[in-house]
C-alpha positions in Angstrom: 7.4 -44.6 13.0 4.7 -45.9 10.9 2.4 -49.4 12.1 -1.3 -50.3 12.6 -3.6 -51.2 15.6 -6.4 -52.8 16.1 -9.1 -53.5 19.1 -6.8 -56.1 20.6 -3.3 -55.9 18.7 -1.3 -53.9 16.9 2.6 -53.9 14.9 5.0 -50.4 14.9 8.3 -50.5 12.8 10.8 -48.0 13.8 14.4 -46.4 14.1 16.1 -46.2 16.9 19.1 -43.7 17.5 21.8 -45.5 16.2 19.9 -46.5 12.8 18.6 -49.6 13.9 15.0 -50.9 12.7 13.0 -52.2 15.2 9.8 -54.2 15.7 7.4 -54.0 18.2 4.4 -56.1 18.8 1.7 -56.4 21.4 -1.8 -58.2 21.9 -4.1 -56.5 24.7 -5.9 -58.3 26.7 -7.9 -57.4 29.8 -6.1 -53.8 30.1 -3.1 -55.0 29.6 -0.1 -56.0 27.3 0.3 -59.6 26.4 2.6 -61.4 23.9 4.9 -58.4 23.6 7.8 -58.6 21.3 10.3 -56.4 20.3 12.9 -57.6 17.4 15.6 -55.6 15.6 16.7 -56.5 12.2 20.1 -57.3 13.1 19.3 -60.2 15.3 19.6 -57.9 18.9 18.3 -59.0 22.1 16.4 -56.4 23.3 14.9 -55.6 27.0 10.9 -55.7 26.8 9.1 -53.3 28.9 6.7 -53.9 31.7 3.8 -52.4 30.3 0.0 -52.4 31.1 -3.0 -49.7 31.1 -4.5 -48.8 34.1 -5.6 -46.0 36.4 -3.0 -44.6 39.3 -5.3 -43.1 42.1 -6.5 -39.8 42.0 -6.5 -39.5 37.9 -8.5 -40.2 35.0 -6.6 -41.9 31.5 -7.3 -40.0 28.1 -6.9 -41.2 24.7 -6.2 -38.3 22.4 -8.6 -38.5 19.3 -6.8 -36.3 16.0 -9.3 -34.9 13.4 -8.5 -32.8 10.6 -9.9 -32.1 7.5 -10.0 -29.3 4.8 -13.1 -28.5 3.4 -13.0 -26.1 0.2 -14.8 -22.6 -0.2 -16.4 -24.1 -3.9 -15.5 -27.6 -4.2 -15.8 -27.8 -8.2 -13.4 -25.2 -8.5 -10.2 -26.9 -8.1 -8.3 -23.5 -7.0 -10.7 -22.2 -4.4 -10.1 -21.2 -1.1 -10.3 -23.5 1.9 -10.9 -23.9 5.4 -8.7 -26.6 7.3 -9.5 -27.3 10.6 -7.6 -29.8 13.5 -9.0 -31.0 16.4 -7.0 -32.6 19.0 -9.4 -34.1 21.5 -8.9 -35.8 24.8 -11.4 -38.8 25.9 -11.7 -39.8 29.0 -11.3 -43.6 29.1 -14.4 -45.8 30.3 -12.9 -45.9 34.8 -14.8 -47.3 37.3 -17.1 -44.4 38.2 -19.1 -43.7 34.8 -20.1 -40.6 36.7 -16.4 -38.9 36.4 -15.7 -39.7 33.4 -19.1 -38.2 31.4 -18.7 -35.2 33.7 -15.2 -34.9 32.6 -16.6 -35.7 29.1 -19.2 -33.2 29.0 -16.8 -30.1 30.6 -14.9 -30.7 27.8 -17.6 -30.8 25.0 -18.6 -27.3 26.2 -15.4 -26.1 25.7 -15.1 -27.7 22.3 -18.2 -27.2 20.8 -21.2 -26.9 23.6 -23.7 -29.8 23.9 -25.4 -30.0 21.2 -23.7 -33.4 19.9 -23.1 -34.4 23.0 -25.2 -37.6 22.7 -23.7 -39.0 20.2 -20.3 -41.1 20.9 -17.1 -38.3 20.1 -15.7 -38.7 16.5 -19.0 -38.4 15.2 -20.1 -35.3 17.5 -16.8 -33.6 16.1 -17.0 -34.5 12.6 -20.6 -33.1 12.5 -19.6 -29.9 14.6 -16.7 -29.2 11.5 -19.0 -30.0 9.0 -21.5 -27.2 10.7 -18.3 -25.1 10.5 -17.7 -25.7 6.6 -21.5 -24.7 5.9 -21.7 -22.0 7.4 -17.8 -21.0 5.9 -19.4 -21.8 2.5 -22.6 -19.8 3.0 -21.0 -16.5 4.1 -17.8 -16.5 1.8 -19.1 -18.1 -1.4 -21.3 -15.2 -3.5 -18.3 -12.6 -2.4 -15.2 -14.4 -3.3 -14.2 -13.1 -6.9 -11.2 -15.5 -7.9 -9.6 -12.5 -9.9 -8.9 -11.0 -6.7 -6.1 -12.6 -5.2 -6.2 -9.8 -2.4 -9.2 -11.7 -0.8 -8.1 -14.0 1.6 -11.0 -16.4 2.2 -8.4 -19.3 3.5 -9.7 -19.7 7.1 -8.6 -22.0 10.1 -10.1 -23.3 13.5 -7.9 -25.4 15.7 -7.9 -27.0 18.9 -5.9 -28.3 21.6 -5.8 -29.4 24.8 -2.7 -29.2 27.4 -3.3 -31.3 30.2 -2.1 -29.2 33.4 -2.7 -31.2 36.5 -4.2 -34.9 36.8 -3.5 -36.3 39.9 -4.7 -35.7 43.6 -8.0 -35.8 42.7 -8.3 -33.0 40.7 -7.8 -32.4 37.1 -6.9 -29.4 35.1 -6.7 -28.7 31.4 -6.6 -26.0 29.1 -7.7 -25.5 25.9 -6.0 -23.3 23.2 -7.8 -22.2 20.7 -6.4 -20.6 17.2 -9.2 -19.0 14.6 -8.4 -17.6 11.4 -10.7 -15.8 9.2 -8.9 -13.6 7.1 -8.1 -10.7 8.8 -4.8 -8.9 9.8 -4.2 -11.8 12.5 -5.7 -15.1 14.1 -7.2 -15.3 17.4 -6.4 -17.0 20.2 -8.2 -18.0 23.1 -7.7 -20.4 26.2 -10.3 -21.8 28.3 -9.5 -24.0 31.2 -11.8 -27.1 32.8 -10.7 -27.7 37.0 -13.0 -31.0 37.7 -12.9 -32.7 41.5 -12.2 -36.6 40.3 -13.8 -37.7 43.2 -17.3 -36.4 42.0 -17.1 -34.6 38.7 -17.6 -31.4 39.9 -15.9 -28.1 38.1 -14.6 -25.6 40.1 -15.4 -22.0 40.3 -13.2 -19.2 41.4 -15.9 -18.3 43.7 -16.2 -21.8 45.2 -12.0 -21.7 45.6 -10.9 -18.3 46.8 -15.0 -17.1 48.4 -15.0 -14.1 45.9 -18.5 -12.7 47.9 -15.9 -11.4 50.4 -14.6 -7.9 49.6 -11.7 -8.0 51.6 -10.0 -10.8 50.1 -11.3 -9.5 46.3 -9.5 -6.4 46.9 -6.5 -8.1 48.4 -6.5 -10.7 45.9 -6.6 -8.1 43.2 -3.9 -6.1 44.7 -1.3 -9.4 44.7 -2.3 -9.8 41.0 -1.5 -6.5 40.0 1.7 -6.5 42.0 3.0 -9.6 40.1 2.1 -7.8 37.3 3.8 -5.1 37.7 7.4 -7.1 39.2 6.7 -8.8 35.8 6.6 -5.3 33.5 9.7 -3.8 35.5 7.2 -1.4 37.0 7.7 0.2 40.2 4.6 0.1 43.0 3.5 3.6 42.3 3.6 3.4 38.4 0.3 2.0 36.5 -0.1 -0.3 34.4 -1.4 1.7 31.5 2.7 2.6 31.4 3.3 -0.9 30.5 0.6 -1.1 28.0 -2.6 -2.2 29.6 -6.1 -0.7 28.9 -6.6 0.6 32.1 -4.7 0.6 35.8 -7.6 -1.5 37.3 -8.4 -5.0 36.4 -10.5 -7.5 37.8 -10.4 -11.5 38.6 -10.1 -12.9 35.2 -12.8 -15.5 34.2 -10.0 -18.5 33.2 -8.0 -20.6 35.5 -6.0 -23.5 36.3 -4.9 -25.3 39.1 -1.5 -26.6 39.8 -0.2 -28.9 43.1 2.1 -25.6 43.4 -0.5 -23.1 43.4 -3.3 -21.2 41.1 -2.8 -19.8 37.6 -5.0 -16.4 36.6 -5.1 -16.2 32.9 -6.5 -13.1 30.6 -6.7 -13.9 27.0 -5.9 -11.1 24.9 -8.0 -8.3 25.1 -9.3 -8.7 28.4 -6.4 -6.2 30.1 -4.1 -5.7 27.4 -4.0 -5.3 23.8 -3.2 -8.3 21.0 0.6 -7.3 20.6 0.9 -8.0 24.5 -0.5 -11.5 24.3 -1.9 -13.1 27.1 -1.4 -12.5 30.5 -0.7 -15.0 33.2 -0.4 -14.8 36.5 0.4 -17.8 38.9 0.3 -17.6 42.6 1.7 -20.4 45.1 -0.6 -21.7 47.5 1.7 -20.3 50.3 1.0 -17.0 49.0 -2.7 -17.5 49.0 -3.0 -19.5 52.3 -1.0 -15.9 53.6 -4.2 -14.2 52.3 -6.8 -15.9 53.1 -5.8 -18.9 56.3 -8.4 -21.5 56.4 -10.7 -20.2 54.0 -8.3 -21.9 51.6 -9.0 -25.9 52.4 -11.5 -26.6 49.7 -9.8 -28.5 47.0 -9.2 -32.6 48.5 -7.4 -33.2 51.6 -4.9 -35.0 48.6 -3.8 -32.2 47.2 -2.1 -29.8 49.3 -0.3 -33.1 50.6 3.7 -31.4 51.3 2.5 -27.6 49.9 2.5 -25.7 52.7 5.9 -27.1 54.0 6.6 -27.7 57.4 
């Protein structure tokens, strides 16, 4: 597919399946799609689609903003090393209630790059956090790379993504995957995940959802982790963990989670529990399982959300 857009129009040529080139053509105007036209090459009639922007209740509209760039080790030296970096960023869309959508806006600048550019409108906050990146790159690789050793591996990269989990029901979930590269045996990857109440901006804490202060349901809580754990290892109740692999046979709550209409997902990034070669580990539990555990200490997410979970 290749086209343009602008503020208020915008032109895509493409294939479809069978081969055929195609046309499409759209002005926007007031949120939606006006003048819409879609024209093949061989004189088809084709069906145009009701289409229009706009929020369904209970979620927030992104935008995903690309940036990527490679930035050389020593730029007059047409062979050097490089770091590339690619940024895949979602921005919340201006809704009704400002409030949301800089909350959502700021959770996920702290994620991506803390708040230090976050005054300043996105691709510009981003494009000066990579260029910090390529400085300080530049500064601690340039007076050791040797360019008659091609042992040294000096090509570095930093990506991010985001994977959008849950946005509906009032409450949204998102991770977001990490990859860094600096030359050693292997990259490193890391996950962190936002969980924001859409109806007033607020991030959740695994203390706030599951009331961690109580012992009781800690230990039982733990206990239900481990036991997935192990069903998922092929171990038997009595075995360890450490005979699957892990560090050690106790754990604790991990630090990143998601939320799901189905239930909660613990996640450990690698190293937390288990070694690299194991990956991460992730754990989900259904809310049927947790309202089992814990009975009305559960309700704090919206009303919305557990709408048809717990069954009859």
């Amino acid at each position: 597919m290749e086209g343009k857009m602008d503020r208020s129009s915008g032109v895509w040529k493409f294939f479809s399946q069978d081969s055929r080139e195609i046309e499409f053509s759209f002005l926007l105007k007031n949120k939606a799609l006006e003048n819409i036209k879609i024209v093949s090459r061989v004189g088809d009639n084709l069906n145009i689609p009701r289409l229009a922007f706009g929020e369904s209740k209970g979620s927030i509209p992104f935008k995903l903003l690309h940036f990527k760039y490679k930035k050389p080790l020593i730029p007059e030296i047409k062979t050097s090393p490089a770091a590339s970096y690619d940024f895949l960023f979602p921005e919340p869309i201006i809704i009704s209630n400002h409030t949301i959508n800089d909350s959502v806006r700021k959770l996920l600048f702290m994620k991506y790059m803390g708040e230090s550019n976050l005054s300043l409108a996105t691709p510009l906050a981003i494009t000066n956090f990579i260029n910090q990146l390529a400085l300080q790159y530049q500064e601690e690789n340039r007076d050791i790379y040797d360019p008659s050793d091609p042992s040294m591996i000096l090509n570095h990269e930093f990506n991010i993504k985001p994977l959008i989990i849950c946005n509906s029901k009032f409450l949204l979930s998102i991770a977001v995957q990490k990859y860094v590269y600096t030359g050693s045996a292997h990259g490193l990857e890391a996950t962190q995940f936002i969980n924001v109440n859409l109806k007033n901006g607020k991030d959740y804490s695994l203390s706030e959802l599951l009331q961690i202060n109580n012992s009781w349901i800690v230990g039982s809580l733990l206990q239900l982790i481990k036991q997935k754990i192990k069903e998922k290892y092929g171990l038997s109740a009595e075995q360890p963990l450490t005979n699957a692999g892990f560090f050690t046979d106790e754990i604790g709550l991990p630090v990143e989670f998601y939320l799901t209409p189905s239930g909660i997902g613990f996640f450990y990034n690698v190293y937390e529990i288990a070694p690299y070669a194991m990956g991460p580990i992730h754990v989900f539990l259904q809310w049927n399982e947790l309202k089992m555990l814990m009975g009305e200490n559960l309700w704090v997410l919206p009303n919305e959300f557990y709408e048809n979970s717990f069954g009859n």
